[in-house]
ZADREN-980253 format. One record per residue (C-alpha): x, y, z; residue in one letter. Coordinates in pm, whole numbers, m for minus. Example, Ala and Ser with C-alpha at 12.3 -4.5 7.8 and 13.67 -1.06 7.14 Angstrom:
REM residues 2
<rec><px>1230</px><py>m450</py><pz>780</pz><aa>a</aa></rec>
<rec><px>1367</px><py>m106</py><pz>714</pz><aa>s</aa></rec>
***
This chain:
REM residues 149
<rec><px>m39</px><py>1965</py><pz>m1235</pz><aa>x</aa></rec>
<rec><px>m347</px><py>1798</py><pz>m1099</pz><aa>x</aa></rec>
<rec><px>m650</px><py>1966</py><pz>m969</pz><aa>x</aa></rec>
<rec><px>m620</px><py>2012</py><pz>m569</pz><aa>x</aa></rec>
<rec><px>m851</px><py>1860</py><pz>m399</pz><aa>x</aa></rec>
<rec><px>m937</px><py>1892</py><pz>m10</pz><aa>x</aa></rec>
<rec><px>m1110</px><py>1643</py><pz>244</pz><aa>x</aa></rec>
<rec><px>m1457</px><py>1784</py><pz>151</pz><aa>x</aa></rec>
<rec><px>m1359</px><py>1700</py><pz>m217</pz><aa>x</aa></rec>
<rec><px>m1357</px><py>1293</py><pz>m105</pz><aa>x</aa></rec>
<rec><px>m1634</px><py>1077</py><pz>m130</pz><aa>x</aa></rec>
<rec><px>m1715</px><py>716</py><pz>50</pz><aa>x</aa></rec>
<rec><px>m1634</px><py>447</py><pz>m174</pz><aa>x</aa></rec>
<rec><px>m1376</px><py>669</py><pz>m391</pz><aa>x</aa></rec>
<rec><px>m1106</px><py>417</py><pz>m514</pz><aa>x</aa></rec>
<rec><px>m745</px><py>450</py><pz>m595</pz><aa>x</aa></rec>
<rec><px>m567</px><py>190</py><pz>m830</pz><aa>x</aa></rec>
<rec><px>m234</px><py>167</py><pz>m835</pz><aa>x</aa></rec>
<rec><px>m46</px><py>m12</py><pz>m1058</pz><aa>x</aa></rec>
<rec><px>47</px><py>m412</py><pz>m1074</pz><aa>x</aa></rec>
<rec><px>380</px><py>m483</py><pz>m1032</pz><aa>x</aa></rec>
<rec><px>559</px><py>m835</py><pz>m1010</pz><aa>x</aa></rec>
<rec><px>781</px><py>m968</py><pz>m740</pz><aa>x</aa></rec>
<rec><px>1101</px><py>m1070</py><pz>m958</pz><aa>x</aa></rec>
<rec><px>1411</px><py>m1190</py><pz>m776</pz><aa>x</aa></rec>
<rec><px>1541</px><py>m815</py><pz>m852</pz><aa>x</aa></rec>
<rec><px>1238</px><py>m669</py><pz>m668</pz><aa>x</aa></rec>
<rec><px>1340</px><py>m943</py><pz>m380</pz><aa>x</aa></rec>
<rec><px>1726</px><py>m881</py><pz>m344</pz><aa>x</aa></rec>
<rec><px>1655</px><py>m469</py><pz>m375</pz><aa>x</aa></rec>
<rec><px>1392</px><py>m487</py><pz>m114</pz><aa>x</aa></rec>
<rec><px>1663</px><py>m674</py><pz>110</pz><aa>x</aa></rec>
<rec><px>1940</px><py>m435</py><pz>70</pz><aa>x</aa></rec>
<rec><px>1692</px><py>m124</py><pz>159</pz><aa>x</aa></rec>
<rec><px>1539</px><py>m327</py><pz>468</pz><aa>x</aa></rec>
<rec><px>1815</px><py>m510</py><pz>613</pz><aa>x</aa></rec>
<rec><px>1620</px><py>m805</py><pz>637</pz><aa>x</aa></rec>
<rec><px>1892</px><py>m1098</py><pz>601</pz><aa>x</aa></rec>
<rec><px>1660</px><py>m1398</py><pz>681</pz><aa>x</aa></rec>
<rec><px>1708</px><py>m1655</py><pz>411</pz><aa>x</aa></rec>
<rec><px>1383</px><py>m1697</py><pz>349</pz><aa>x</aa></rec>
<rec><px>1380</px><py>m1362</py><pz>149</pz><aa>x</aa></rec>
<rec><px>1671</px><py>m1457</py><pz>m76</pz><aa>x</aa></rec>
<rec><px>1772</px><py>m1843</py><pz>m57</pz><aa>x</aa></rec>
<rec><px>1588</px><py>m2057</py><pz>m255</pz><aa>x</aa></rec>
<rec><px>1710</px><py>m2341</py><pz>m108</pz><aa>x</aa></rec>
<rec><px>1649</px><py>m2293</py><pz>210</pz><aa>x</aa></rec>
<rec><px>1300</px><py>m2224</py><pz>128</pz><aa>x</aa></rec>
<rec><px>1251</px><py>m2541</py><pz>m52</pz><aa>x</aa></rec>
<rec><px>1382</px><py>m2716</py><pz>278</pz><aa>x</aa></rec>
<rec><px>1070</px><py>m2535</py><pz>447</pz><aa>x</aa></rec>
<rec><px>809</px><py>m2649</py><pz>221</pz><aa>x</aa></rec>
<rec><px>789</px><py>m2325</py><pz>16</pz><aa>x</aa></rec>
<rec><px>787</px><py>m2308</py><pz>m371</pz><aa>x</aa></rec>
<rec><px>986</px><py>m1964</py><pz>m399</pz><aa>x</aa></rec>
<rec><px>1133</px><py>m1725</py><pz>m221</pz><aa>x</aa></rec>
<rec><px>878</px><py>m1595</py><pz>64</pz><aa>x</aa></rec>
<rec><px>835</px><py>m1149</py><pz>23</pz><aa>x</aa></rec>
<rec><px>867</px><py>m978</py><pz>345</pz><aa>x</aa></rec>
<rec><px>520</px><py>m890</py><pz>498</pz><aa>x</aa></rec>
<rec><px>643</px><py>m493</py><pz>452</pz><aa>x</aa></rec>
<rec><px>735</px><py>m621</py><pz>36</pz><aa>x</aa></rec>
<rec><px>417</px><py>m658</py><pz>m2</pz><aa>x</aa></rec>
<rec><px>242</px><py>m340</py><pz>195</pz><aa>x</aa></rec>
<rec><px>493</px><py>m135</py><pz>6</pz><aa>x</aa></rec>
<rec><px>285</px><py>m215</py><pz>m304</pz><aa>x</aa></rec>
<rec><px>m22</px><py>1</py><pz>m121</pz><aa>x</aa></rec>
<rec><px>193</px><py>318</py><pz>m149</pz><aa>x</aa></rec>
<rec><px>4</px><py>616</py><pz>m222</pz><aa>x</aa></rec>
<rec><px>241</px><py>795</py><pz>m401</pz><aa>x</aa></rec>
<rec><px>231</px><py>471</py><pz>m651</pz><aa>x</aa></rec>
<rec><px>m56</px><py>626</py><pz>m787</pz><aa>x</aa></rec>
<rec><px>m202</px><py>954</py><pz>m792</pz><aa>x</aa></rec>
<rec><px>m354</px><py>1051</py><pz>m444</pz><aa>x</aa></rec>
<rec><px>3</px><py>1247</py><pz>m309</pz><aa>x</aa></rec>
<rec><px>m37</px><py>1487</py><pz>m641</pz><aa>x</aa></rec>
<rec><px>m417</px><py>1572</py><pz>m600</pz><aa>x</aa></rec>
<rec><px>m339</px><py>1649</py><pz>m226</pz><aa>x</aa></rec>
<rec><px>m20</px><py>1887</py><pz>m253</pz><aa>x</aa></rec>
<rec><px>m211</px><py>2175</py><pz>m87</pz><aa>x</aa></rec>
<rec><px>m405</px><py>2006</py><pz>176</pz><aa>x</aa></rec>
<rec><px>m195</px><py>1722</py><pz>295</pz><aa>x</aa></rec>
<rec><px>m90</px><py>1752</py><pz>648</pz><aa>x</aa></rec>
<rec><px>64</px><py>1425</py><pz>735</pz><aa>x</aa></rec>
<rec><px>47</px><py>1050</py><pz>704</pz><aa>x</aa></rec>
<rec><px>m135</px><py>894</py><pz>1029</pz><aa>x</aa></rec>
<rec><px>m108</px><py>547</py><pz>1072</pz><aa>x</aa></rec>
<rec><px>m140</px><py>219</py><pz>900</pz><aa>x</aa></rec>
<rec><px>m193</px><py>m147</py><pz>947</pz><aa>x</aa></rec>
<rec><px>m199</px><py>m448</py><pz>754</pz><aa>x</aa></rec>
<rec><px>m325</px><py>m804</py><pz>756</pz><aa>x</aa></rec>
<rec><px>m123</px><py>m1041</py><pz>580</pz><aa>x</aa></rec>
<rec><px>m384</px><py>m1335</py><pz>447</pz><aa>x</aa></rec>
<rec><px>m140</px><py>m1470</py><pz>175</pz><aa>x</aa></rec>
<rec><px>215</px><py>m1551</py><pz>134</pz><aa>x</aa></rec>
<rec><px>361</px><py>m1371</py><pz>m138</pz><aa>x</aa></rec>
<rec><px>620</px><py>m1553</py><pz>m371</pz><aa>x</aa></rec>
<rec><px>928</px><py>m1465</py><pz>m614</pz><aa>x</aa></rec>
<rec><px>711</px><py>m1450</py><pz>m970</pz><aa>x</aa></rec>
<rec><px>387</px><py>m1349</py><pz>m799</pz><aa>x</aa></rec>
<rec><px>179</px><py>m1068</py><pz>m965</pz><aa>x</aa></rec>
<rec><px>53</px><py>m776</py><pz>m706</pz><aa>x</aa></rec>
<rec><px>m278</px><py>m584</py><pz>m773</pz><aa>x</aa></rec>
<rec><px>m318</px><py>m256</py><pz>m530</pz><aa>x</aa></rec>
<rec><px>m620</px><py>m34</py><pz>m441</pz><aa>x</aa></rec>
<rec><px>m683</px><py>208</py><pz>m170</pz><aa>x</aa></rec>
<rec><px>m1050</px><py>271</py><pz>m158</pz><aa>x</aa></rec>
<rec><px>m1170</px><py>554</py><pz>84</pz><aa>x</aa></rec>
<rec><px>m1342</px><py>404</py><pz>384</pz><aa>x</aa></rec>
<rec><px>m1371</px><py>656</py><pz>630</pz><aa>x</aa></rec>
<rec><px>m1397</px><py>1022</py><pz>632</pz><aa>x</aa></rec>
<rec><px>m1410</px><py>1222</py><pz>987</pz><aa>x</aa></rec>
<rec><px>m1415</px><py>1575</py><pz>977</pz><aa>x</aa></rec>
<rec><px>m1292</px><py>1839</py><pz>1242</pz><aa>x</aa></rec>
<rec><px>m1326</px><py>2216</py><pz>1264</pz><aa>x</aa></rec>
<rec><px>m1037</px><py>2282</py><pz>988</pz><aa>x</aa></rec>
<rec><px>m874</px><py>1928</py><pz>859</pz><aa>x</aa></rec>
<rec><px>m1019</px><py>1578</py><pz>867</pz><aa>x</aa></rec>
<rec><px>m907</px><py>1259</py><pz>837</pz><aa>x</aa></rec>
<rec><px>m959</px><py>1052</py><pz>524</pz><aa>x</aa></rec>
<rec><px>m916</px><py>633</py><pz>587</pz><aa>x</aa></rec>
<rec><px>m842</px><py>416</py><pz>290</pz><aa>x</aa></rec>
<rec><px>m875</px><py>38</py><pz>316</pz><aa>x</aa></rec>
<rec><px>m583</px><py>m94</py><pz>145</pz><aa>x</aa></rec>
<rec><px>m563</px><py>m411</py><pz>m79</pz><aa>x</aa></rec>
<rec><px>m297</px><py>m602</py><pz>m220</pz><aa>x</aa></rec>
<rec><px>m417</px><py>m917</py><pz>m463</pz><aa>x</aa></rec>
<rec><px>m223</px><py>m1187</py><pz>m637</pz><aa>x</aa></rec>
<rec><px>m247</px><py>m1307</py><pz>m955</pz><aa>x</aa></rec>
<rec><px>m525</px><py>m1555</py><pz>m890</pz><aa>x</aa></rec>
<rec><px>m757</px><py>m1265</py><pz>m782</pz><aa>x</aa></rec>
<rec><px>m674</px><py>m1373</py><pz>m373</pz><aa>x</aa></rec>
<rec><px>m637</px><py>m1106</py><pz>m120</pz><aa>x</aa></rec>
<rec><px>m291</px><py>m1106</py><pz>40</pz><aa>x</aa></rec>
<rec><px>m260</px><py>m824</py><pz>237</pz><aa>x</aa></rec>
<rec><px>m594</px><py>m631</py><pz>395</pz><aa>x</aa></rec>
<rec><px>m501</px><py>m303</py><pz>588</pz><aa>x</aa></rec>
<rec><px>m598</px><py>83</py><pz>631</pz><aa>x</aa></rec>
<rec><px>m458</px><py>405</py><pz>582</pz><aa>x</aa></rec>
<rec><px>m535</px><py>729</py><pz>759</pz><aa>x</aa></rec>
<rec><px>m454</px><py>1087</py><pz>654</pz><aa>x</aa></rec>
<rec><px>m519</px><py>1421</py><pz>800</pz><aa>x</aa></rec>
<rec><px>m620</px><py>1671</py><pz>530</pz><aa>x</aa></rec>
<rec><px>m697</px><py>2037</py><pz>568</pz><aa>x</aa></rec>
<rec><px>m1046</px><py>2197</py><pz>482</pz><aa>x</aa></rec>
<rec><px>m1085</px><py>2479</py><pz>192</pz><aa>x</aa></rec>
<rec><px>m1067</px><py>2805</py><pz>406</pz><aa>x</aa></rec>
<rec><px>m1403</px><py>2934</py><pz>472</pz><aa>x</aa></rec>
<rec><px>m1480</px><py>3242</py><pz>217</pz><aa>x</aa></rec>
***
């Protein structure tokens, strides 16, 4: 088990890599079945070709999902102190093909303490395989404080 840490254990500029992980057909058609999404542009190849695309297009949310904290190792170091997930919002800058490579980090961005939690912010990042950002967005958590001794 991992050392637990609390929001006074974070620092500014702390970052969290997860790990790469490329957008096969398989990754495509799974990602379908769990979102519903039936637009052809997600699983036809054909019809993408007819639009000028080189592959099948991943769903905005394919491509967040790769930001997931509990990808890496963030959810285990905050067992004891985690309270709940906030918000988040992304930028898509990219598209995101069938074959394409994604590189995630969450890098801590904000940190806004109250009387017995606080809030820790991540930007999150999603890369392709030529090193260009596809997806910019943030993360907020509410953590608790160590109990005062």
């Amino acid at each position: 088990m991992l050392s637990q840490r609390y929001f006074e254990d974070f620092s500014l500029g702390e970052r969290f890599v997860l790990p790469s992980r490329t957008m096969t057909d398989a990754v495509f058609l799974a990602f379908q079945a769990a979102s519903g999404d039936n637009h052809p542009v997600h699983y036809d190849i054909e019809y993408c070709k007819t639009r000028g695309w080189t592959g099948l297009l991943a769903h905005g949310f394919q491509a967040v999902i790769q930001t997931a904290p509990g990808a890496g190792m963030f959810p285990f170091m905050v067992e004891d102190s985690l309270v709940g997930f906030l918000e988040q919002s992304s930028r898509f800058l990219k598209p995101v093909f069938s074959g394409d490579t994604l590189y995630a980090a969450l890098e801590i961005n904000e940190l806004t303490p109250g009387r017995t939690t606080g809030v820790v912010g991540f930007r999150s990042t999603v890369h392709n395989q030529r090193r260009e950002l596809a997806v910019d967005g943030q993360q907020r958590y509410l953590l608790r404080k160590r109990a005062a001794e």
